[in-house]
TORZALUM-398577 format. One record per atom (N, C-alpha, C): residue number from 0; atom name; y, x, z. Coordinates in steps of 0.02 Angstrom, whole numbers, plus 50000, padded with zeros to 5 digits. Example, Ala and Ser with C-alpha at 12.3 -4.5 7.8 and 13.67 -1.06 7.14 Angstrom:
2
{0; 'N'; {49716; 50660; 50390}}
{0; 'CA'; {49775; 50615; 50390}}
{0; 'C'; {49835; 50660; 50390}}
{1; 'N'; {49888; 50642; 50354}}
{1; 'CA'; {49947; 50684; 50357}}
{1; 'C'; {50002; 50645; 50394}}
//
This chain:
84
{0; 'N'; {50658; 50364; 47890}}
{0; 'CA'; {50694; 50400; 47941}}
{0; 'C'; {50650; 50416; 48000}}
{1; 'N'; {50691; 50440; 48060}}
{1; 'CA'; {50636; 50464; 48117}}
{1; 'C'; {50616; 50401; 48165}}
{2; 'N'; {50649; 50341; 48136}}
{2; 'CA'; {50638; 50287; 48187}}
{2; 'C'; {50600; 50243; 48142}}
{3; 'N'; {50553; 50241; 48107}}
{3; 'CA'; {50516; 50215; 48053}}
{3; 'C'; {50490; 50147; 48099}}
{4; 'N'; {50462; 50150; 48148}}
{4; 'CA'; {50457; 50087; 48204}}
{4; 'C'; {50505; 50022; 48214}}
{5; 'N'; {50565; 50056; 48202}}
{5; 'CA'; {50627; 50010; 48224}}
{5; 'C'; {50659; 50013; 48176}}
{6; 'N'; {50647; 50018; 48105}}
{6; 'CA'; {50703; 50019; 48048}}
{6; 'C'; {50694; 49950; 48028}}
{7; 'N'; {50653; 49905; 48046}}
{7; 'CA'; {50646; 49847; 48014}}
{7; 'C'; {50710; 49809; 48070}}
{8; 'N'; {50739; 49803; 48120}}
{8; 'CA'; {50782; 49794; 48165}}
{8; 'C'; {50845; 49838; 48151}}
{9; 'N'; {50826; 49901; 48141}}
{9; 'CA'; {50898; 49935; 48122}}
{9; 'C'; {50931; 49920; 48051}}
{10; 'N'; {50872; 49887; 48002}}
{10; 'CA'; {50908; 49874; 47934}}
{10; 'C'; {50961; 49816; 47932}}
{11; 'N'; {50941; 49783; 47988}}
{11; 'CA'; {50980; 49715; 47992}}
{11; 'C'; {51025; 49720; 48043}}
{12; 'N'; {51081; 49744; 48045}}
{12; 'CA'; {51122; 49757; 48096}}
{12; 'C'; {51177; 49702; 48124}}
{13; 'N'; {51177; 49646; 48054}}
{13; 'CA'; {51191; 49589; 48067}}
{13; 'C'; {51149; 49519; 48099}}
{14; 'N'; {51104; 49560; 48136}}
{14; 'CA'; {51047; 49517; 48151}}
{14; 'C'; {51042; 49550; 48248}}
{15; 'N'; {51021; 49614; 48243}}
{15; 'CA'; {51012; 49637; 48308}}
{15; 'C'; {51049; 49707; 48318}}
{16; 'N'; {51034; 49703; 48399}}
{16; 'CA'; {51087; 49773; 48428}}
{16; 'C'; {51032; 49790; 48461}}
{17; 'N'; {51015; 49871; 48458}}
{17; 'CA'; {50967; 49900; 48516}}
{17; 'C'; {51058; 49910; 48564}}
{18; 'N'; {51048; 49891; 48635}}
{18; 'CA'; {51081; 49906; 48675}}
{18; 'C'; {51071; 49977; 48702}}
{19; 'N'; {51028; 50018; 48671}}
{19; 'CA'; {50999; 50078; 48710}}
{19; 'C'; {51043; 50140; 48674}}
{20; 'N'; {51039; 50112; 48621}}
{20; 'CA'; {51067; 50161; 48571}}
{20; 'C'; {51102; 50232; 48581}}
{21; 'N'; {51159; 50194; 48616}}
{21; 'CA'; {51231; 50250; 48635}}
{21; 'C'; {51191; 50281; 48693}}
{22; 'N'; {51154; 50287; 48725}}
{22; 'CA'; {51110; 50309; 48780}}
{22; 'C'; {51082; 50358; 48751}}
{23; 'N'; {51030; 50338; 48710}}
{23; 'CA'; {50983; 50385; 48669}}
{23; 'C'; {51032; 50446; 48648}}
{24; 'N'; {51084; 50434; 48609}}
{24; 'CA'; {51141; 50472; 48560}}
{24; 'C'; {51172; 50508; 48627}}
{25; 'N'; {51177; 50493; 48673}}
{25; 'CA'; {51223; 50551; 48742}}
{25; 'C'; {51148; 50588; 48761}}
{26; 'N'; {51091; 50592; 48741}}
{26; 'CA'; {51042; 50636; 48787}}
{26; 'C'; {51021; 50609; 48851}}
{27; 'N'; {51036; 50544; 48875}}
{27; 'CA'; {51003; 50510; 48900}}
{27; 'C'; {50930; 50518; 48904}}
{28; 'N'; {50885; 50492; 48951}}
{28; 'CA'; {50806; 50492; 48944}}
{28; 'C'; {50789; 50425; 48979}}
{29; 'N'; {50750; 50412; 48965}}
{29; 'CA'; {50677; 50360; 48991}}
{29; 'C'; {50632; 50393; 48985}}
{30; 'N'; {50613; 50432; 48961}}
{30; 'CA'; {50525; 50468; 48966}}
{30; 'C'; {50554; 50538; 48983}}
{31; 'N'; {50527; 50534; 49055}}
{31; 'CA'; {50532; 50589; 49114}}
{31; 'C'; {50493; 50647; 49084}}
{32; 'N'; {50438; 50679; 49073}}
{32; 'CA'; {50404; 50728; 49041}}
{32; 'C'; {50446; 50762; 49009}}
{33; 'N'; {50466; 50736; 48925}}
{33; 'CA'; {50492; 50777; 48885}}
{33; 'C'; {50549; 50746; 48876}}
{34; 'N'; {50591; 50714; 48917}}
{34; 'CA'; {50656; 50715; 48892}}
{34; 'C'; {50667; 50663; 48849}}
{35; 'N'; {50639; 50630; 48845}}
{35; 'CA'; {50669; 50580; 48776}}
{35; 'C'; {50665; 50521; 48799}}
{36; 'N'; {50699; 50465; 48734}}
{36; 'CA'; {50711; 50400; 48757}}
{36; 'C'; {50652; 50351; 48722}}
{37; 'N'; {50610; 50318; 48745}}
{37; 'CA'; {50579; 50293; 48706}}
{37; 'C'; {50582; 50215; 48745}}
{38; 'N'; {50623; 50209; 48802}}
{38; 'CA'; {50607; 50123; 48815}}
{38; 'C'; {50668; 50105; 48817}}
{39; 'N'; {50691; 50048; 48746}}
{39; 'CA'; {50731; 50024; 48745}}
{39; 'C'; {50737; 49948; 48752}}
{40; 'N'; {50832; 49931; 48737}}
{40; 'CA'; {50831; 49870; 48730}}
{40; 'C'; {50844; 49839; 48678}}
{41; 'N'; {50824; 49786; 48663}}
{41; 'CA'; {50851; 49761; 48579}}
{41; 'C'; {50865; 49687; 48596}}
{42; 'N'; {50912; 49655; 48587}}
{42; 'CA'; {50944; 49579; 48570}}
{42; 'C'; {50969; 49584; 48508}}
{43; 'N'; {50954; 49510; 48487}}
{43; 'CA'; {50979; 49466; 48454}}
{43; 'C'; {51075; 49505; 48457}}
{44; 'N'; {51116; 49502; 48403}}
{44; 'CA'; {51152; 49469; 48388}}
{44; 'C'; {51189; 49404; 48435}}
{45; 'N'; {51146; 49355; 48419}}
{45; 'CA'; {51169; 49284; 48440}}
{45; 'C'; {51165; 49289; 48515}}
{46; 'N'; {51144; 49330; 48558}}
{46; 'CA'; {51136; 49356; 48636}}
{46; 'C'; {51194; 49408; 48639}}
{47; 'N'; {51210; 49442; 48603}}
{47; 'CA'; {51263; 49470; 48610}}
{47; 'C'; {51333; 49430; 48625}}
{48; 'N'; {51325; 49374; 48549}}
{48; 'CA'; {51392; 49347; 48536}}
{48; 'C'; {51401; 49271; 48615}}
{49; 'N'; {51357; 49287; 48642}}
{49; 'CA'; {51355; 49225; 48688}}
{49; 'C'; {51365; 49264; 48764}}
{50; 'N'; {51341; 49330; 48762}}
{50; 'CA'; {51335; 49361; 48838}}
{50; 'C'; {51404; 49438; 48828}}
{51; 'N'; {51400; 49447; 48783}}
{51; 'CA'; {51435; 49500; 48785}}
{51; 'C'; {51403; 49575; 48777}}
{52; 'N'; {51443; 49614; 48796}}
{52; 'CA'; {51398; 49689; 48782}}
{52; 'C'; {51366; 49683; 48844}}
{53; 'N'; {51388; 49678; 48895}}
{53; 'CA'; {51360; 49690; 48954}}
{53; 'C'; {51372; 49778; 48979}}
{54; 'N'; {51318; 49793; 49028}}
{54; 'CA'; {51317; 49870; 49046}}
{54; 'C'; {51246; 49858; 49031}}
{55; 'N'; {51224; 49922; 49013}}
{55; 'CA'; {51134; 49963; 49008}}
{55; 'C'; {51137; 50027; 49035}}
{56; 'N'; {51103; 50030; 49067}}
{56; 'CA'; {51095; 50102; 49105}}
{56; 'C'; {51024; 50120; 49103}}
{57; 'N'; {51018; 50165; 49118}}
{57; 'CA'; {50922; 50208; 49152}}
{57; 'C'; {50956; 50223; 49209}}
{58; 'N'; {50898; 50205; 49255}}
{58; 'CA'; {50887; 50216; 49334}}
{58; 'C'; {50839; 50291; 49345}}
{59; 'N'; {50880; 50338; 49377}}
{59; 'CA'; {50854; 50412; 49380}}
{59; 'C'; {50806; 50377; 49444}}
{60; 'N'; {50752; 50337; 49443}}
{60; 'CA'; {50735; 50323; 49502}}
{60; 'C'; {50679; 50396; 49540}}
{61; 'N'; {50671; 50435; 49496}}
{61; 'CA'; {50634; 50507; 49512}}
{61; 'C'; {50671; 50537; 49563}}
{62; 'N'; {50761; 50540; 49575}}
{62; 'CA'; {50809; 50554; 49608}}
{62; 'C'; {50807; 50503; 49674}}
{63; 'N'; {50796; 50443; 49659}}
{63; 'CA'; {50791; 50401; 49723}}
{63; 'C'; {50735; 50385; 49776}}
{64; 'N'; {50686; 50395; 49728}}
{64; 'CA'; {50622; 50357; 49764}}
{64; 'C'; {50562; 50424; 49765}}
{65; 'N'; {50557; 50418; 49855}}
{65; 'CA'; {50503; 50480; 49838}}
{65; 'C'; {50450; 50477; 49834}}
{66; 'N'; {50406; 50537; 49786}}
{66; 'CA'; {50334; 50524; 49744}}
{66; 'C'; {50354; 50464; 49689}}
{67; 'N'; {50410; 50461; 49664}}
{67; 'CA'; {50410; 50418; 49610}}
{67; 'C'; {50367; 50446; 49541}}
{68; 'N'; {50377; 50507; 49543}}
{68; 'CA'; {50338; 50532; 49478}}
{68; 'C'; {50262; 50524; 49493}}
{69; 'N'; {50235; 50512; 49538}}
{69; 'CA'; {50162; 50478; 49566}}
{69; 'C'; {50172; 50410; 49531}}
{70; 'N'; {50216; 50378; 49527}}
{70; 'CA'; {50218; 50306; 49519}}
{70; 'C'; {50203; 50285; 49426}}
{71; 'N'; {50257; 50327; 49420}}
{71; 'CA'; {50289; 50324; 49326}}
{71; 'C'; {50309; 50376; 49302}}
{72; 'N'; {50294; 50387; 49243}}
{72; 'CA'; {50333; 50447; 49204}}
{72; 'C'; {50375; 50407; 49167}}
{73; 'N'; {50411; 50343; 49155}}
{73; 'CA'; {50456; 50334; 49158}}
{73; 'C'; {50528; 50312; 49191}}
{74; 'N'; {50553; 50310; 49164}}
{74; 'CA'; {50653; 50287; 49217}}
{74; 'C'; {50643; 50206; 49172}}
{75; 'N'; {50673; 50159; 49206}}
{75; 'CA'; {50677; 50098; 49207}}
{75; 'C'; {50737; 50117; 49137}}
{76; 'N'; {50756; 50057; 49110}}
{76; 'CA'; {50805; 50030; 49071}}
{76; 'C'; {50830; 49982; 49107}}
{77; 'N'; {50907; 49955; 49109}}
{77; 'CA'; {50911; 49907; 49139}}
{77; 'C'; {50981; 49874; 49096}}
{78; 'N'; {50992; 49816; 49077}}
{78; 'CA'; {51072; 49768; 49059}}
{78; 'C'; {51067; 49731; 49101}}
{79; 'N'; {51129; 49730; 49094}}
{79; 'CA'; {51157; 49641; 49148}}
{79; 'C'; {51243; 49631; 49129}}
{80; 'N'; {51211; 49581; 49119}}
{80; 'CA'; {51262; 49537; 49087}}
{80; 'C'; {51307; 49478; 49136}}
{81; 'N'; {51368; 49469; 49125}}
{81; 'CA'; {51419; 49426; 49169}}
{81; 'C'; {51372; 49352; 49139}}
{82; 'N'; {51369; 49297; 49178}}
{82; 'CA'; {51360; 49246; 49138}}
{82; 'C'; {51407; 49198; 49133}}
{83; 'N'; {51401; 49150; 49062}}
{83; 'CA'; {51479; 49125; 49045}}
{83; 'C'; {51473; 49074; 49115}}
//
């Protein structure tokens, strides 16, 4: 497939969750240049079943911080999770 990198993680879906996923799939970005998502998150399963989904977002920090594109050509990833 086109994710040949991450199919060894995506084959096992009873094992791990990229949290980025549904991000990537709405047109979301992390890599400022061309648009695409290439920094994700991936847990465990067993981090899931203990923390929850949580929220994941990308930080448009190009929108916040000025000369950020001096800084990074990418947008942060970020989860956070309630803790039990």
């Amino acid at each position: 497939g086109d994710h040949l990198i991450f199919d060894v993680f995506l084959d096992q879906p009873d094992q791990y969750t990229f949290l980025t996923l549904d991000l990537a799939f709405a047109d979301a970005y992390s890599y400022i240049p061309f648009f695409s998502f290439l920094d994700h998150i991936l847990i465990t399963n067993d981090a899931l079943d203990e923390y929850g989904q949580g929220t994941t977002e990308v930080l448009a920090l190009e929108g916040m911080v000025d000369n950020y594109r001096d800084v990074s050509d990418h947008r942060p990833v970020r989860a956070a999770f309630e803790l039990p």
